[in-house]
Every structure is written in structure tokens, then in C-alpha cells.
C-alpha positions in Angstrom: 230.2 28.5 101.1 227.4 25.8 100.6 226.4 25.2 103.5 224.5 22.2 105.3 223.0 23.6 108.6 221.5 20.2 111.2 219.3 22.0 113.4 218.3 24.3 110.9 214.7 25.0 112.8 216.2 25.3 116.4 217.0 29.0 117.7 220.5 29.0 116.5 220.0 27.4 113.3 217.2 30.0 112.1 219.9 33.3 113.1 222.8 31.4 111.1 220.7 30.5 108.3 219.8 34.1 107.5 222.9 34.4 107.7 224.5 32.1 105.0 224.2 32.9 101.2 223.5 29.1 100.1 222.1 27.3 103.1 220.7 23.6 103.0 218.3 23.3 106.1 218.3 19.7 107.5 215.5 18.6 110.0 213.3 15.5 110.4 210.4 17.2 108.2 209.8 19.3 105.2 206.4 20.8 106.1 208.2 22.3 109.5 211.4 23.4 107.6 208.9 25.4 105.3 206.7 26.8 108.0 209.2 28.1 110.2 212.5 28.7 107.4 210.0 29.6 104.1 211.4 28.3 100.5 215.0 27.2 101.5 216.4 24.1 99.9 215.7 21.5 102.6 217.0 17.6 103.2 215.7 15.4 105.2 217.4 13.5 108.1 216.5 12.1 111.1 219.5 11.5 113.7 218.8 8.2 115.2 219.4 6.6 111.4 222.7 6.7 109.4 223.4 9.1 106.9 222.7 8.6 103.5 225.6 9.8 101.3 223.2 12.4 98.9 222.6 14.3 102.2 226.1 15.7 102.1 226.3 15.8 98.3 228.1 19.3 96.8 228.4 20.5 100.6 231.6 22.3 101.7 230.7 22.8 105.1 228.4 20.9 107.7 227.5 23.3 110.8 226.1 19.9 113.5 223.5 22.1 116.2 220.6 19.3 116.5 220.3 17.9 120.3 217.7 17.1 122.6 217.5 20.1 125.1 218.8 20.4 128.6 216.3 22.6 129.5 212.8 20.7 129.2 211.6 18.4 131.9 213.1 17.0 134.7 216.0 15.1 134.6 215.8 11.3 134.4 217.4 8.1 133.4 215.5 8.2 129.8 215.4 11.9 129.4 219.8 11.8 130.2 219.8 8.7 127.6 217.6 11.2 125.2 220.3 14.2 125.6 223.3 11.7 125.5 222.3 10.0 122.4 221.1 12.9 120.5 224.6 14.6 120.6 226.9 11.6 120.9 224.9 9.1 119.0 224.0 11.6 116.6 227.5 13.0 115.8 229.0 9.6 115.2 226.3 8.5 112.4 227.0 12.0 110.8 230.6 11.4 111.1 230.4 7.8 109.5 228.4 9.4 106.3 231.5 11.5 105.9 233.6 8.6 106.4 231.6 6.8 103.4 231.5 9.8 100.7 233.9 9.7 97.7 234.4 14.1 98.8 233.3 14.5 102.2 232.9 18.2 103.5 235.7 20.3 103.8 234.8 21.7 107.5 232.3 20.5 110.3 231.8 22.9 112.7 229.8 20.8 115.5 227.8 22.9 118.8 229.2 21.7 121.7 228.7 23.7 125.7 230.7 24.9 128.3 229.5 22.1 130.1 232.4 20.5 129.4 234.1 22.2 132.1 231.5 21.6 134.5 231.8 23.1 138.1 234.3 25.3 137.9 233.8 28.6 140.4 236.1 31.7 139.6 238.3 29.6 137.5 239.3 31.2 134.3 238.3 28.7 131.6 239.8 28.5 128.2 240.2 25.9 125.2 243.1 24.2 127.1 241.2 23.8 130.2 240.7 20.2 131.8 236.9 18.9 131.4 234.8 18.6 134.5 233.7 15.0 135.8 230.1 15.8 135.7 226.7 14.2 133.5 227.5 17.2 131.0 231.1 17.3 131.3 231.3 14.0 130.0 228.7 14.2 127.2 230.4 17.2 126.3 233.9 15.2 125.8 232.0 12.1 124.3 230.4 14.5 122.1 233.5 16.6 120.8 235.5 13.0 120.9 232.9 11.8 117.8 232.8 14.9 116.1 237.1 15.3 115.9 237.1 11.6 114.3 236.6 13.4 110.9 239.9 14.7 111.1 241.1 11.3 110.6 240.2 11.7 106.7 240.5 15.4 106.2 237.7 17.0 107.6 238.6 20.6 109.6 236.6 20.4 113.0 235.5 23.0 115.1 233.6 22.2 118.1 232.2 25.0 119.6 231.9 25.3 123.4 228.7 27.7 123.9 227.4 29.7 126.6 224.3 30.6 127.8 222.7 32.3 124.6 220.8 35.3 124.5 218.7 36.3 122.0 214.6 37.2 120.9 212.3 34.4 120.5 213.9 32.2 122.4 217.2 30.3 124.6 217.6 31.5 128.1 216.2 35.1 127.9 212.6 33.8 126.3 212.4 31.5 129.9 213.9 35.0 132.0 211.4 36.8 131.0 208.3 36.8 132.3 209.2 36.7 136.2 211.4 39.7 135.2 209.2 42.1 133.6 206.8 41.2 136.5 209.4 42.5 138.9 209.6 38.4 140.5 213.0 38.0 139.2 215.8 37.1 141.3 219.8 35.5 141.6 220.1 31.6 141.9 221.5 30.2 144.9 223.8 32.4 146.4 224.3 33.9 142.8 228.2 33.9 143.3 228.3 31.5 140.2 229.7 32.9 137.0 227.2 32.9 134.1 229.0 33.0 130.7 227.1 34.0 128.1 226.5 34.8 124.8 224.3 37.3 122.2 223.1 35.4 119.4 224.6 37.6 116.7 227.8 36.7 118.1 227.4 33.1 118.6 226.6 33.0 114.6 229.5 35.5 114.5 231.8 33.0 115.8 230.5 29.8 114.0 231.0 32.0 110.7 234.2 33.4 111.5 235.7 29.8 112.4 234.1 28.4 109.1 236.0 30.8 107.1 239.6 30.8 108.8 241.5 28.1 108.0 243.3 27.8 110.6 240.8 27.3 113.5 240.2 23.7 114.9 239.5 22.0 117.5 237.4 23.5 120.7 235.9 27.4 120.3 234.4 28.7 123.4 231.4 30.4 121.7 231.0 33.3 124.7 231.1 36.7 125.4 235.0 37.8 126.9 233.0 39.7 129.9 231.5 36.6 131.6 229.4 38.0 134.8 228.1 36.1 138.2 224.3 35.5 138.4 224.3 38.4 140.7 225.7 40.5 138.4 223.6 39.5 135.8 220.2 39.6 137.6 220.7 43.1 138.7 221.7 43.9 135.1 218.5 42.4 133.2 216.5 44.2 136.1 218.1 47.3 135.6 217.3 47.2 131.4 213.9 46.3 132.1 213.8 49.2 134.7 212.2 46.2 137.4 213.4 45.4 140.7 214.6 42.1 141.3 214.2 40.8 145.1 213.4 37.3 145.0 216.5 35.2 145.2 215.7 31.7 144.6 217.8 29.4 147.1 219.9 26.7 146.1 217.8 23.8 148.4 214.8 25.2 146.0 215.4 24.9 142.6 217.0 20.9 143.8 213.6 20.5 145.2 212.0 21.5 142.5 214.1 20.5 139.3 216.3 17.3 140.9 219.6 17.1 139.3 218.9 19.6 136.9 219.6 22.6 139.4 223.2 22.0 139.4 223.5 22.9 135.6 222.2 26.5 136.7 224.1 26.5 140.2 227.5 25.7 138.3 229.9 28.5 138.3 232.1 28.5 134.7 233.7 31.7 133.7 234.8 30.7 130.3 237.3 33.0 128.4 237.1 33.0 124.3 240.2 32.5 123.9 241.3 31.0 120.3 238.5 32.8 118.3 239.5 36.4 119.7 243.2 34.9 118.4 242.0 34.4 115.7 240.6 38.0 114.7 236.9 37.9 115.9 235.4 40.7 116.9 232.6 40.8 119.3 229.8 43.0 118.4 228.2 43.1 122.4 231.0 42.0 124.6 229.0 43.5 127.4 226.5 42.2 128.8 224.5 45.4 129.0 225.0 46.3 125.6 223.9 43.2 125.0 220.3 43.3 126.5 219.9 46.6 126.0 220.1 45.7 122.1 217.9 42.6 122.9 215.5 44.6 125.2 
């Protein structure tokens, strides 16, 4: 498989590129590619400008991953414009350079999130569920919507619907941390919500196993089969870590103090993996305490 990887220095895209045998690393400069990927073979592409066709030249497969994170800063009307455009924007200049190549890719497996669903409670959630009617919900669908145009001249799409991811160095377990190892950790809200999540290895797992099997397209939910509520979870990250955790955080709180951001991590969505278990994946921690204890 060559491989073009868009993202290539975020968290995901360094796991799956030590994970490919002929990667192409993509990012908005060389000197950061280099520091943080070494000697790679590197091409350079910023998302707010089309695509020139040599980025995609000799490339079976595109894996998409670049977008503006959820995570950082308070939400407002020019940071929701930033992580819009970055996923939606972005995808449909990628998708118009494939339009315009003479061979485009064979496959483009593009991240998407279970935001899509949005709000969803105890709601089992798979590939065929309806899409919330949230901010995320609806980037999500805008999102997938430019990514699936490539089928339209032979491109295979995969748009993969992740979960929380955990992993070292970094996503949600780098930002857990600290309060938790300092026994200050505690459930959100009323912690009822159902958290589904992900262990890096498997996340790359699925994006590799979808590359390779013709026959997946469409939406992947990129998540563990054993999705757990906050509750659940807190007590189970205390319990590796051997910490207490008595300090819930209450739902008024985290509105006060991160606007409408708090309702991305009040938001119950127990997503299912349905199609890539189908499909013959097998998960390597589809436990959640497996899967700390390996990260922990």
C-alpha cells in the first residue's frame, strides 16, 4: 500500500504511520514533519488551498485525519468556523484534487466522530443510526457528505466515526491525567452518559483493516464494542491508577466554565462497531480495563 497519511503529525497520524510500510506524511511544514516523524518522505499541503495534482501522485490510498481540535479553547463563533472549515472545507478541496487527477487514489479513508449522532443517552448506536441535530452532528454529516463525493469517480470511502481515543502522549487520557494520579478525579455531570471509546492500537487497527478489505465503505464506527458510562469509566481509570476518585464535577460547572463546549462531554453516545466487527476485525483491548491497564 502507498500510502498518503493528512495529519501525519497529529496523535493518530504518528501510531498509523509506524504502522504503514510506505507512508507519505502530509502537514503544512517540512521541518515539523522531520522533527516529530524523522526521515519519512514528506509533501507539503496546507488545507485552506486546493490540491495540487503531484500531491496525490503514485498514491493508492489517502487516510484524511487533519482538523482543527474540539478540545482547545472555548467555543466561539470563529473558533466553530475554525473546526467547521478544517473538516468540511478541507475534505472538499482534497476531494476536488482527486476529481482532477488522470488516476486518482484507489481508497480514501476520511476520520470522521461519533458526534454525528450527537445526544443520544442509552441508545445503541450503529452505522445505520440517524445523525443528531447538534453543532457536531451536523459537521459530522457535512464532513462525511464531502468526503463520499469521491465515490462519484471510483474512489472507495470509508469515513470513520471515532470515539474518544486513548492512548500515551496524548488525546483524552494525556488531559485525564493529572487530576487523576493526584486522586482529584471525578465523573461529569451525573456521569450516567455513555463514553465510547477507543485504544489507539485499535483505532489504527480499524483504519488498516478497512483499507485492506474491499468491501468496506461508507461510515466505520472506530470504537471499542464495550462502550462504558462516565461513571463506569472514572471508577475504572481510578482503580488502574490505584487513586480514589471523589470529586464529581457537576453539569452547571463545566457550562460555567467551558460554555457550549460542556455538552460535547455531557452527551451520552453508546456507539456499537458494527460493520468493521462484520467485517472480520478483531479488537486487541475491547475492554476498557485491559485497555488502560496496557496504557497505564
Amino acid at each position: 500500500m502507498k500510502a498518503l497519511v493528512i495529519g501525519s503529525t497529529g496523535f493518530v497520524g504518528m501510531h498509523l504511520m509506524r504502522r504503514l510500510d510506505q507512508p507519505i506524511a502530509v502537514g503544512r511544514s517540512s521541518e515539523k514533519i522531520r522533527q516529530r516523524l524523522g526521515d519519512v518522505e514528506a509533501r507539503i499541503w496546507d488545507p485552506g488551498r486546493s490540491v495540487e495534482p503531484s500531491l496525490l501522485a503514485g498514491v493508492d490510498t489517502v487516510f484524511h485525519l487533519a482538523g482543527e481540535s474540539v478540545f482547545n479553547g472555548r467555543w466561539n463563533a470563529a473558533k466553530k468556523d475554525k473546526i467547521r472549515a478544517s473538516r468540511v472545507d478541507a475534505t472538499r478541496r482534497l476531494v476536488d484534487g482527486m476529481a482532477s487527477c488522470a488516476q486518482p487514489p484507489k481508497t480514501l479513508i476520511c476520520s470522521s466522530a461519533i458526534g454525528f449522532y450527537g445526544d443520544r443517552g442509552a441508545e445503541k448506536l450503529s452505522e445505520l443510526s440517524a445523525p443528531g441535530h447538534d453543532f457536531l452532528a451536523g459537521v459530522c454529516e457535512a464532513w462525511e457528505r464531502e468526503a463520499l463525493r469521491a465515490q462519484g469517480f471510483g474512489v472507495r470511502v470509508v469515513c470513520i466515526r471515532t470515539g474518544v481515543v486513548l492512548g500515551k502522549g496524548g488525546g483524552a487520557l494525556a488531559q485525564m491525567l493529572p487530576l487523576f494520579r493526584m486522586g482529584l478525579g471525578g465523573w461529569l455531570g451525573n456521569g450516567h452518559q455513555y463514553m465510547s471509546w477507543v485504544h489507539i492500537d485499535d483505532l489504527v487497527g480499524i483504519m488498516l483493516h478497512a483499507a485492506g478489505q474491499e468491501g468496506v465503505s461508507g461510515p466505520v464506527n472506530g470504537v471499542a464494542p464495550e462502550p462504558v458510562t462516565n461513571r463506569e469509566f472514572t471508577r475504572t481509570l481510578a482503580q488502574v491508577l490505584h487513586r480514589p476518585a471523589l470529586f464529581p464535577v457537576p453539569g452547571f460547572v463545566l457550562k460555567l466554565a467551558l460554555g457550549e463546549f460542556a455538552t460535547v462531554l455531557l452527551a451520552s453516545q453508546r456507539v456499537i462497531p458494527e460493520k468493521i466487527s462484520q467485517a472480520g476485525y478483531r479488537f486487541i483491548f475491547p475492554a476498557l480495563k485491559e485497555g488502560l491497564g496496557n496504557l497505564l
